[in-house]
N, C-alpha and C positions, 0 to 999 in steps of 0.2 A: 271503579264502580264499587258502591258498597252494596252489602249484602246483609240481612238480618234473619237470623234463622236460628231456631231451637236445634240441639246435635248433641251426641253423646260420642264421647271421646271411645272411643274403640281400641285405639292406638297411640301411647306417645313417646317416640323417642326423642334421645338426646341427640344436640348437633351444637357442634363447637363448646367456645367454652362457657357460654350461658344462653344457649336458645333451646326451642325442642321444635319436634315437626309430630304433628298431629295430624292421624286420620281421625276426621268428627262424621259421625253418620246420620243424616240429618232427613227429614220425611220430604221436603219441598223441593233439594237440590242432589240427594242421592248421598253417595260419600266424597267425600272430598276431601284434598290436602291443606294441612293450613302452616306455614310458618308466626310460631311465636314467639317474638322474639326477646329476652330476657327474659323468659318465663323459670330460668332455671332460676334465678338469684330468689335468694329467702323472700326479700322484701318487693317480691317484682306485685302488682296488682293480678299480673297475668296466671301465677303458681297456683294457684287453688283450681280455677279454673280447666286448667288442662293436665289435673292428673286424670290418670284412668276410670273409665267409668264413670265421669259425671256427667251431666247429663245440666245443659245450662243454655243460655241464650249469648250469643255470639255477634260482634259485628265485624266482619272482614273484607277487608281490602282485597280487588281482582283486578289487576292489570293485564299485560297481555299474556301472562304465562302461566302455566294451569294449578299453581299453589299461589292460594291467598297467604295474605298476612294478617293477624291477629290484629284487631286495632285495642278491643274491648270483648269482657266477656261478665257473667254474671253468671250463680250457680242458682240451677230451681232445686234439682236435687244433687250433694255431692257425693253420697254413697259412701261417705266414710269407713262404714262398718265392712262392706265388700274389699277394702284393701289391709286394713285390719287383722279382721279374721282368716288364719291362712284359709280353710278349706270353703269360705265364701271366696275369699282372691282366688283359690285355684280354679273354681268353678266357673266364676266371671269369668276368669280371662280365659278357658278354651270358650265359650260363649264369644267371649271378644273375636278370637281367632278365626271362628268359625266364620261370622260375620266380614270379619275385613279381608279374608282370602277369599270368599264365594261371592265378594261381591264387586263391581266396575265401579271404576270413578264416575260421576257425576249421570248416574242411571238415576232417578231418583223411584222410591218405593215406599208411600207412605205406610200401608200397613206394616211390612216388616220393620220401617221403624217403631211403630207402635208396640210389636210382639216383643222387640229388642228390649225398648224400654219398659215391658209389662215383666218380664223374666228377670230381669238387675233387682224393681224393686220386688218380686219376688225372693227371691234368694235373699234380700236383705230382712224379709219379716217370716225366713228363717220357713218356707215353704220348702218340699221337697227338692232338692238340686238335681239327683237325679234322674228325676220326672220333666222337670223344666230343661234341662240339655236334651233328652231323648225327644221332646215335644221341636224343640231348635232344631234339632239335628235333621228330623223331618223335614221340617221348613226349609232347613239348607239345601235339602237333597230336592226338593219342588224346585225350589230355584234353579238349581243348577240341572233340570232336566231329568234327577234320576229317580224320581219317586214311586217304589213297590208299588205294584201291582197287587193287592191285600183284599180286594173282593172277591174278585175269584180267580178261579183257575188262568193262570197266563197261556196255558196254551191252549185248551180247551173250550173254556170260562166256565168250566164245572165247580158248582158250590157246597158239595156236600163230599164226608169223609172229612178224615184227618189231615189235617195240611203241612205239607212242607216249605221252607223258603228255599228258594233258590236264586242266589247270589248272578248267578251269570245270566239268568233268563233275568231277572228284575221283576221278581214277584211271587205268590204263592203254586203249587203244585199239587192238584190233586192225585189223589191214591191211585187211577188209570193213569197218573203223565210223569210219576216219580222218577221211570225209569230215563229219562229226559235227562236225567240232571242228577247222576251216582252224587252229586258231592254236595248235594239239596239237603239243607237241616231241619231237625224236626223243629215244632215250631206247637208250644201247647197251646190249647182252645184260650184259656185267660190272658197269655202274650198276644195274642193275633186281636184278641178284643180289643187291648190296650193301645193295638199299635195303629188299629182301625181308629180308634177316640183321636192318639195325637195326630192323626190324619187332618182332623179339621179343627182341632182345639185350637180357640182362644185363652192364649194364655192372660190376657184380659180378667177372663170372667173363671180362674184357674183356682179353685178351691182347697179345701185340707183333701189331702190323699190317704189311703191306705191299700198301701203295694208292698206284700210278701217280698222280704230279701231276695229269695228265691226267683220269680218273679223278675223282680229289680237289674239280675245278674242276668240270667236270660236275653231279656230286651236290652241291656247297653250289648252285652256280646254280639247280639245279633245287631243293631243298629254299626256297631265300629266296622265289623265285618263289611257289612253292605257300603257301607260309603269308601272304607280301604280299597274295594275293589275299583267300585266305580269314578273313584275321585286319586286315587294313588297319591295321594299328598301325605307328609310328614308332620305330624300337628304336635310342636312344643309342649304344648301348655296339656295334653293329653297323655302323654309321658309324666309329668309332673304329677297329675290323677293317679295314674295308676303307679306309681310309686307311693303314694300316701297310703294307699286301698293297701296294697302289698304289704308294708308293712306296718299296717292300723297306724298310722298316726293320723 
């Protein structure tokens, strides 16, 4: 059976001596695997297509077993500049990562395809990267069940006073429920606002920002934090960040 579907390459490794296997995350059909094969040769029609991050229209072959085969592909956008530029590639690809580990094969989700594809060409027109991972990371953590509790108080639902976050409970902590949770971090008024916005932002309609450094370091620590707990995964391509950051390059 053929299939035609718009997908952005999330993932593409090599397999043998001139194929690759691609995961394409696509709004109709969920994510799925695809075998394409010669895609590795210079001159294959396939190569452009399934490097990382483009984002193209696809026709693939489905037999009985749950990896298609590439038959054809075409690119709408190929994101060049995202694999180019290291710290556009670094950023893409934990966005990639995020995406192809939090999410099941063939679930399909069109919005978060949408949000996928609104953050790539983000990052490529040089919008804040990371504002649009912290906004992702959100989205990932919805998905996968574990999304703060940031209106009010989790144990109480008290709104008022200074808030803490608290990691184990999954959500903010007011000044009567601190004591809940010794190992609860503070959490200033303009972070909580911020993290209330990527709450429901469309990175769609995602404009010029202006977020204090300060700020900036706040909300990823506390975003890495919260998911590290609640997700215990090892993320490559987030190591590779924070070695850049580390040593400014």
């Amino acid at each position: 059976m053929l299939e035609h579907v718009e997908g952005i390459v999330i993932r593409s490794m090599d397999y043998g001596e001139g194929h690759r296997i691609l995961s394409l995350l696509t709004g109709r059909m969920g994510k799925i695997s695809v075998m394409a094969r010669g895609a590795k040769k210079v001159k294959s029609r396939l190569a452009a297509v399934t490097q990382p991050f483009t984002y193209g229209e696809y026709v693939i072959y489905f037999g009985s077993g749950q990896m298609g085969t590439l038959n054809q592909g075409d690119s709408i956008q190929p994101h060049r500049p995202l694999r180019e530029d290291l710290h556009k590639a670094a950023y893409s690809a934990y966005l990639a990562e995020l995406v192809d580990r939090l999410t099941a094969e063939r679930e399909p989700n069109g919005s978060l395809f949408e949000q996928v594809k609104a953050a790539l060409q983000a990052i490529e027109e040089d919008k804040d990267p990371a504002i649009i991972l912290a906004v992702m990371e959100m989205k990932m953590l919805a998905l996968a069940g574990y999304l703060p509790q940031l209106d009010e108080c989790v144990s109480c639902g008290g709104e008022e006073g200074e808030m803490m976050l608290s990691m184990m409970q999954g959500g903010i902590l007011c000044p009567r429920c601190r004591a809940k949770d010794p190992s609860a971090v503070p959490l200033s008024p303009k972070a909580l606002r911020l993290l209330r916005i990527f709450q429901r932002m469309d990175l769609r309609r995602l404009g010029a920002t202006e977020v204090s450094p300060e700020t900036k370091t706040e909300i990823r620590s506390i975003m890495r934090s919260f998911m590290d707990i609640h997700m215990n995964t090892k993320w490559k391509s987030r190591d590779f960040l924070d070695q850049m950051e580390k040593y400014g390059i």
